[in-house]
NUVEXPA-91371 format. One record per residue (C-alpha): x negated, y negated, z; residue number from 1. Coordinates in Angstrom, 2 decimals, always signed. Layout:
REM NUVEXPA-91371
X_Y_Z_NUM
...
This chain:
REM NUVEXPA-91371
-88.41_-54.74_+75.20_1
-91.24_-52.33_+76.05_2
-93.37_-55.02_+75.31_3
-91.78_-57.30_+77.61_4
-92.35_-54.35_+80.13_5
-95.74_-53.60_+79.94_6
-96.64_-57.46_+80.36_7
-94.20_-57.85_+83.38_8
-95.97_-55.20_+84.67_9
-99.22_-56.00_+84.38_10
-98.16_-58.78_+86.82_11
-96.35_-56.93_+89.17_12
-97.30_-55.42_+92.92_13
-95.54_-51.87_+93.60_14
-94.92_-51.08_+97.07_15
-92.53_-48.50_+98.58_16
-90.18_-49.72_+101.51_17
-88.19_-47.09_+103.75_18
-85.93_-49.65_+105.22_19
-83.97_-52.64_+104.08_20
-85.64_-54.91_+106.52_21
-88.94_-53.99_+105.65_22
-88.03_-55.46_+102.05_23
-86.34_-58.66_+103.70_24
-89.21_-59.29_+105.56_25
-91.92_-58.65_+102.26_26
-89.77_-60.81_+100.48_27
-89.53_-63.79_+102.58_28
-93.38_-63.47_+102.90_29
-94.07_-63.64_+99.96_30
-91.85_-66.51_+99.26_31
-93.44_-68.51_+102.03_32
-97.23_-67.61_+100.60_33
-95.81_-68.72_+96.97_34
-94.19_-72.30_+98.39_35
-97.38_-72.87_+100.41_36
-99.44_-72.20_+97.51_37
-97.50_-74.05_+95.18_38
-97.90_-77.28_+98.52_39
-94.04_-76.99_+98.72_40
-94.25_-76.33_+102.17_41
-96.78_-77.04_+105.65_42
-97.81_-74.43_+107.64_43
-100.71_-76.30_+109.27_44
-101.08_-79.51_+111.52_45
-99.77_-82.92_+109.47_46
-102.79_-84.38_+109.75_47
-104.83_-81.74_+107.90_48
-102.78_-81.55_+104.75_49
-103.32_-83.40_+102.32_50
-101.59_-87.09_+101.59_51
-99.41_-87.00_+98.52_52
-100.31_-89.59_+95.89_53
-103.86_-90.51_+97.19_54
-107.33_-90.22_+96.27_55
-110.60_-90.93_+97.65_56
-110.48_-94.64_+95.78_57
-107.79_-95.48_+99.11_58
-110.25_-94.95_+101.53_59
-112.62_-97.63_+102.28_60
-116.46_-96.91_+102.28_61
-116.86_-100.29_+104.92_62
-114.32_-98.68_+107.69_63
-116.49_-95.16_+106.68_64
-119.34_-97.14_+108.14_65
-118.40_-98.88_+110.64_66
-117.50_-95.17_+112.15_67
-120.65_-93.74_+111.49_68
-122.45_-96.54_+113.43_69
-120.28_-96.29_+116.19_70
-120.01_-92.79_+116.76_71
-123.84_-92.36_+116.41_72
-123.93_-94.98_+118.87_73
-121.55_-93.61_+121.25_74
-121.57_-89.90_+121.01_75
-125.10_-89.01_+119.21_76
-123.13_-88.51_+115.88_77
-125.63_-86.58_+113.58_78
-124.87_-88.06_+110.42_79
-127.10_-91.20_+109.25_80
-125.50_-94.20_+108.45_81
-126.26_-94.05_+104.89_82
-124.76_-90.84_+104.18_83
-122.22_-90.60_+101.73_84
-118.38_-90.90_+102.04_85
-117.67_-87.57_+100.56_86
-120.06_-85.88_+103.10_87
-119.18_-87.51_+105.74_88
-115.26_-86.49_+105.33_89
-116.37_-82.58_+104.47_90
-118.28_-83.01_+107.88_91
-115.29_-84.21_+109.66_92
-112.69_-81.63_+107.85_93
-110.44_-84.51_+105.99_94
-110.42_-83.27_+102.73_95
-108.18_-80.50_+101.38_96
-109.40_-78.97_+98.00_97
-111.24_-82.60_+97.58_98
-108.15_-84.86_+98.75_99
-108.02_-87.05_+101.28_100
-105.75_-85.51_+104.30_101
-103.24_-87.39_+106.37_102
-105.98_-87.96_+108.98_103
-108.33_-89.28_+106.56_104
-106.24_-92.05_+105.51_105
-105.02_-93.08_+108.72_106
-108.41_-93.23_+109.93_107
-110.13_-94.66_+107.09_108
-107.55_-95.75_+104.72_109
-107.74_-99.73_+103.08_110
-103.97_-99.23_+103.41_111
-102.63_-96.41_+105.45_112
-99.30_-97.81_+105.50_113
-98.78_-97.58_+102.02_114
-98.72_-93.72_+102.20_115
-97.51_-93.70_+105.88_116
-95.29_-96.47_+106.65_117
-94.10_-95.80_+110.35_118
-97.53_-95.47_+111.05_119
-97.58_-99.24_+112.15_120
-97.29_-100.27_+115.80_121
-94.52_-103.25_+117.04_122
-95.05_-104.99_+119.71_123
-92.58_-106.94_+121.66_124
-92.96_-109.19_+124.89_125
-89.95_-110.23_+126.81_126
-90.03_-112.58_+129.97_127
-86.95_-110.77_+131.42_128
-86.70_-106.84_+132.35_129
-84.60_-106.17_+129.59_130
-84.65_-106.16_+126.04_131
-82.94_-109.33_+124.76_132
-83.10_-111.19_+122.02_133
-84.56_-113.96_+121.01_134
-87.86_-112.01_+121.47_135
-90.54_-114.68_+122.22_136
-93.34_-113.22_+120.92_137
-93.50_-110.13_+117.82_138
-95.78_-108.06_+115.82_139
-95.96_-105.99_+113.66_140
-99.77_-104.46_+113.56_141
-100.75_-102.57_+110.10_142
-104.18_-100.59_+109.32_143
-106.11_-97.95_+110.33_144
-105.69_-95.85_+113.92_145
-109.04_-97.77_+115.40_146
-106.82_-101.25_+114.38_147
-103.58_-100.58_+115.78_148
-105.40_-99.80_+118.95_149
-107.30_-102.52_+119.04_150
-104.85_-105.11_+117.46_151
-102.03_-103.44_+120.12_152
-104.59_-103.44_+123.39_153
-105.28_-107.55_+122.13_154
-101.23_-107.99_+122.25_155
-101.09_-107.37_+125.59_156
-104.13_-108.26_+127.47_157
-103.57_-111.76_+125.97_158
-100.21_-111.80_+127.63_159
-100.77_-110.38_+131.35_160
-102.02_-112.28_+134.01_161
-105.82_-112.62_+134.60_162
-108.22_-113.51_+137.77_163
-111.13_-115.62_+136.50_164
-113.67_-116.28_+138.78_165
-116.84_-118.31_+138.76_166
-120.12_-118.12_+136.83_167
-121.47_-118.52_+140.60_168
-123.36_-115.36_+140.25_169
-124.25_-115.13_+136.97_170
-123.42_-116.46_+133.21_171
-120.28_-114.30_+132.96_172
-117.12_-115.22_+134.97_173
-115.79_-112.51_+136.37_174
-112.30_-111.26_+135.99_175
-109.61_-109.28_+136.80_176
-106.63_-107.93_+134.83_177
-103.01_-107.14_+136.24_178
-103.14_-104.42_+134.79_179
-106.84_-102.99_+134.09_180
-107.61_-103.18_+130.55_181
-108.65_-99.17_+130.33_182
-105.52_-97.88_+131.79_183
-103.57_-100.06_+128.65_184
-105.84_-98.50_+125.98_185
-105.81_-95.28_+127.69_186
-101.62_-94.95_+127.20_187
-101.46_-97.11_+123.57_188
-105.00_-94.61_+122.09_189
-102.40_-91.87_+123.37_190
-99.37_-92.98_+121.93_191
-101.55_-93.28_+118.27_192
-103.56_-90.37_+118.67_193
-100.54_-87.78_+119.43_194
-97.62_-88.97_+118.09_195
-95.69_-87.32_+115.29_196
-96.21_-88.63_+112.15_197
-93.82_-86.65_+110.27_198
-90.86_-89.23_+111.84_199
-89.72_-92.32_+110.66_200
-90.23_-94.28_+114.20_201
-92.95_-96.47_+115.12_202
-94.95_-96.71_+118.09_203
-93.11_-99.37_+120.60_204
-95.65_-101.58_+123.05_205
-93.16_-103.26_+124.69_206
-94.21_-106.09_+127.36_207
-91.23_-107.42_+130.35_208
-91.80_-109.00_+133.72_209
-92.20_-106.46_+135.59_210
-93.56_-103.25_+133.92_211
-95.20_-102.25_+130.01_212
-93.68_-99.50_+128.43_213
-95.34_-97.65_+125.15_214
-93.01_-95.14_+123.56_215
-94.18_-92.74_+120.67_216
-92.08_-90.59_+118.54_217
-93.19_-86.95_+119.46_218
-93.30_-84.74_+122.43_219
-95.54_-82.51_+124.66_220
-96.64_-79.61_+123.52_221
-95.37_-76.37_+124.49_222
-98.16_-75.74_+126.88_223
-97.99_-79.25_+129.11_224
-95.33_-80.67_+131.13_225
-94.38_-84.08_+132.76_226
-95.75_-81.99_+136.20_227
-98.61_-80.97_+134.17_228
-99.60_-84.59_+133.05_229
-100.33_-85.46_+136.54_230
-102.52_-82.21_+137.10_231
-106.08_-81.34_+135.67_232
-104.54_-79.76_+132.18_233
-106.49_-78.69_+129.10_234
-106.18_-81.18_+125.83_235
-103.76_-79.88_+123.44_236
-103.91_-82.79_+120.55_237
-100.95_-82.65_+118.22_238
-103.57_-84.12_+115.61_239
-106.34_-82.67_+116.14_240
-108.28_-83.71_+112.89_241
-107.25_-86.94_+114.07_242
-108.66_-86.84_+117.55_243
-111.95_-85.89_+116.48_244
-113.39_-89.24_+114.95_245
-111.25_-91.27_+117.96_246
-113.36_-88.95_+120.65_247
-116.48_-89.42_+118.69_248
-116.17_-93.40_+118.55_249
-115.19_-93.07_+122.14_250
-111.48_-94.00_+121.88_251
-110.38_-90.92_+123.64_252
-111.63_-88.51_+125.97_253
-111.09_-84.40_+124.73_254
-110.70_-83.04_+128.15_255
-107.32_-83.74_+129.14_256
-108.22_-86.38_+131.45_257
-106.51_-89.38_+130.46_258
-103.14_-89.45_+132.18_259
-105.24_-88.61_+135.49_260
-108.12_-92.05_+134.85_261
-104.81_-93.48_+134.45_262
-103.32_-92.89_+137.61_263
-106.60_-93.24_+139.39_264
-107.01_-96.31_+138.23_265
-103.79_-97.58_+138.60_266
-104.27_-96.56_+142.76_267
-107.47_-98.87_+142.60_268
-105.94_-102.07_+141.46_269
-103.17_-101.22_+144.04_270
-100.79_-100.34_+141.11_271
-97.54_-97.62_+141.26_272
-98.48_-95.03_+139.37_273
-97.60_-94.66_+135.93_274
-94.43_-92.97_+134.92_275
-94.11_-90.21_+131.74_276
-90.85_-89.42_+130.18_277
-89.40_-87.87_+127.31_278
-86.21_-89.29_+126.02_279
-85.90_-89.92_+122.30_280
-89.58_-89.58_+122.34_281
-92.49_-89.98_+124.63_282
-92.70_-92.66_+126.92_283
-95.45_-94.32_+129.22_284
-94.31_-96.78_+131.55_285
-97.03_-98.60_+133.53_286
-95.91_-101.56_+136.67_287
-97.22_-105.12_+136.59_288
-98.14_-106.14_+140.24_289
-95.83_-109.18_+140.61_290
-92.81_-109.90_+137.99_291
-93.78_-112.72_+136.00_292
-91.39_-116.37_+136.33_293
-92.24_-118.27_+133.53_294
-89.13_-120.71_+134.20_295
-91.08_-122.26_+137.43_296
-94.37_-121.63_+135.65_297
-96.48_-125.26_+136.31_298
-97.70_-127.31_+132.54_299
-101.48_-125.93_+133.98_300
-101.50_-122.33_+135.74_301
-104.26_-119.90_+136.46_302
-102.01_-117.21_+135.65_303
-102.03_-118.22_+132.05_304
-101.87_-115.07_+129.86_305
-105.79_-115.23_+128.55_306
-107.92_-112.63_+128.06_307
-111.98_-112.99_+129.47_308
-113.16_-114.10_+125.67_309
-110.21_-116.55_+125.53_310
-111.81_-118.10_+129.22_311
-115.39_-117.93_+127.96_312
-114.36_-120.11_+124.94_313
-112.95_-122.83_+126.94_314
-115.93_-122.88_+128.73_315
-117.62_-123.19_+125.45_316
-115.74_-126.07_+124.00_317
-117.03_-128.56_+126.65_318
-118.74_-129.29_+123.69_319
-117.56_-128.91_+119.91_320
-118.24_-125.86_+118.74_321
-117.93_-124.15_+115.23_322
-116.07_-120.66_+114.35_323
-118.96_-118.78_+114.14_324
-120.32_-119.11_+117.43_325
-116.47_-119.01_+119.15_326
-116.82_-115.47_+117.27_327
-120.00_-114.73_+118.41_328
-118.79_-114.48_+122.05_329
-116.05_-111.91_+121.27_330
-118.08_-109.93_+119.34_331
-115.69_-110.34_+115.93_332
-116.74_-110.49_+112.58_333
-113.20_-110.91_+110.65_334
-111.97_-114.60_+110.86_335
-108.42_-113.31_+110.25_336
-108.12_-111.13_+113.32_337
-110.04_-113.99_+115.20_338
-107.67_-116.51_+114.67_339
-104.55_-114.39_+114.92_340
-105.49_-112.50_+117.43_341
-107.71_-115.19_+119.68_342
-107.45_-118.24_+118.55_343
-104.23_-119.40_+117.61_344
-102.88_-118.72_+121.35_345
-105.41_-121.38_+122.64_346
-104.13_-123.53_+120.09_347
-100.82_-123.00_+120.64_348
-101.14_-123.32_+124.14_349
-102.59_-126.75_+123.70_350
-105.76_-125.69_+125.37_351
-108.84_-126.54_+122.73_352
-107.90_-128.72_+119.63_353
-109.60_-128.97_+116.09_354
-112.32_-132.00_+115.49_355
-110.54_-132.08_+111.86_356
-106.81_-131.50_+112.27_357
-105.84_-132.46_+108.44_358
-108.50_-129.60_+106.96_359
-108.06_-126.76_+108.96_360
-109.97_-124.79_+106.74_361
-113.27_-127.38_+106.11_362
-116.65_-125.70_+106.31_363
-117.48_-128.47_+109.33_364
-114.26_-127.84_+111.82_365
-115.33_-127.67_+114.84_366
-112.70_-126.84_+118.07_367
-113.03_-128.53_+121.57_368
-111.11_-128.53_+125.16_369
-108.07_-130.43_+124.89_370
-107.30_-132.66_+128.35_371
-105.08_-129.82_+129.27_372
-108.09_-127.47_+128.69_373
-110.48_-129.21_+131.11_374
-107.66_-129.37_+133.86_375
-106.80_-125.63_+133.39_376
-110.87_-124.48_+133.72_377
-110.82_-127.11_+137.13_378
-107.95_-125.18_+138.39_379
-109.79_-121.90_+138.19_380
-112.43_-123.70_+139.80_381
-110.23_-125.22_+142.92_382
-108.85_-121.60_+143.48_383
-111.48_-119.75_+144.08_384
-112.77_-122.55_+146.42_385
């Protein structure tokens, strides 16, 4: 027993206490330093603790690099390209005792999902103004942050209506979106950037006739309000560790700016302003200029939902053309994503056709305009006539 003594306390802290609540309040201290330190329990930002079950093998070195050329490109990042993955997360702050952090696999991860499931984005266009079902056109978008923005951003810019004018001035048509295409990343960047990861809900991009809402699960900080959204405001990201590599790549702005670009933008192209709410979560609501008819919609419109690549690759297939050089113009380098996310709508739409229908896949397919192609590019043409 007096052995058992001696080594308890050897072990042991002595401190005198004059009141009862000075011991409560020792205790529960030092039960909340011994669950943190035993990583029962978060007392920091989600993003900055470490993700259960992973290990610097789930992050991919390509993704690594493609930030470090973009943010040297963009912001002056002072890292070289050929610096090493470790580094390059110890520079950034997404490692905890040498494991990758929340942030680090949503930003980098070769499959964030796997360790964060609700982190994908759905997106859901509806010809109506209410959500009914059978929903024409679904996705489900997996991947890293800088993909679900992208992939999301693609969704809908494909599906709005576009001006296209003519190359009389230059190469490059000009065009106009609906709805311009920064005010769209601007509320879908926010809706990734500071949502809260800790729920089970996904981020909603939700396209009807007359308006785009994006909802997010999380909430404003304690600091902002809905007034305060439409005011100059300091940024208060709810992932900060997060933020950092989507500012640096130029994704986001760290100055609390974006609602008001928004909203400025919005008056230019003649646009209500956008509306913020917080319901179940956080909502952005942004108007289309005219509600869209698609049941009086003629077989060849110039309000067909394309985006400028998709009208610069109909210009293209006057005359057969391979993949490569249709990806050339959008700047893509994954075929997947190409297809799925450019593609396959002028297919579908019965706009450009393959040379080689039977062998979709054959190292010589080529894709031209399809009859309905040529009279949709003369339609632009008679408009702006």
């Amino acid at each position: 027993m007096q052995e058992l003594i001696r080594k308890a306390g050897n072990q042991l802290i002595r401190r005198r206490f004059i009141t009862i609540a000075e011991l409560i309040a020792a205790v529960y201290a030092s039960l909340v330093q011994y669950l943190e330190d035993q990583e029962l329990i978060r007392v920091g930002p989600f993003d900055s603790t470490f993700c259960r079950n992973a290990s610097l093998d789930d992050l991919s070195e390509e993704k690594i690099g493609w930030f470090l050329r973009n943010a040297h490109r963009a912001r002056g990042f002072p890292l070289l390209e050929d610096t090493g993955s470790a580094d390059v997360l110890t520079h950034l702050n997404l490692l905890d005792r040498g494991r990758p952090t929340h942030a680090a696999i949503l930003l980098f991860g070769k499959q964030p999902q796997r360790f964060l499931i609700s982190s994908e984005i759905k997106c859901a266009h509806f010809h109506g103004t209410e959500v009914a079902k059978p929903i024409p056109s679904y996705q489900v978008y997996k991947g890293t942050v800088f993909d679900l923005v992208d992939q999301a951003v693609d969704f809908v810019m494909s599906r709005i209506n576009l001006w296209v004018g003519t190359r009389k001035d230059g190469p490059q048509a000009p065009v106009k979106y609906e709805i311009p295409r920064e005010v769209v990343s601007e509320a879908i960047v926010n809706a990734v950037a500071h949502r809260d990861y800790t729920s089970n809900g996904s981020v909603q991009v939700m396209l009807f006739a007359d308006r785009l809402e994006i909802w997010n699960p999380g909430n404003l900080p304690p600091s902002l309000s809905l007034e305060k959204l439409r005011e100059h405001h300091g940024s208060v990201p709810g992932n900060p560790l997060l933020a950092e590599p989507l500012y640096l790549t130029k994704y986001i702005e760290r100055m609390g700016t974006g609602t008001l670009d928004m909203i400025r933008r919005c008056h230019e192209a003649g646009l209500p302003e956008p509306e913020f709410t917080i319901s179940d979560g956080f909502v952005t609501t942004l108007h289309r200029k005219t509600p869209v008819t698609p049941e009086v919609t003629p077989q060849v419109s110039t309000k067909l939902a394309l985006s400028r690549h998709q009208v610069d690759i109909l210009h293209e297939c006057l005359i057969d053309k391979p993949l490569q050089v249709l990806m050339e113009i959008t700047g893509r380098s994954d075929r997947t994503k190409f297809r799925n996310q450019v593609l396959n709508t002028l297919l579908q739409d019965d706009l450009i056709e393959m040379t080689i229908p039977d062998k979709p896949r054959s190292s010589k397919q080529k894709y031209r305009l399809t009859e309905k192609g040529k009279a949709f590019l003369e339609s632009i043409q008679e408009d702006d006539e």
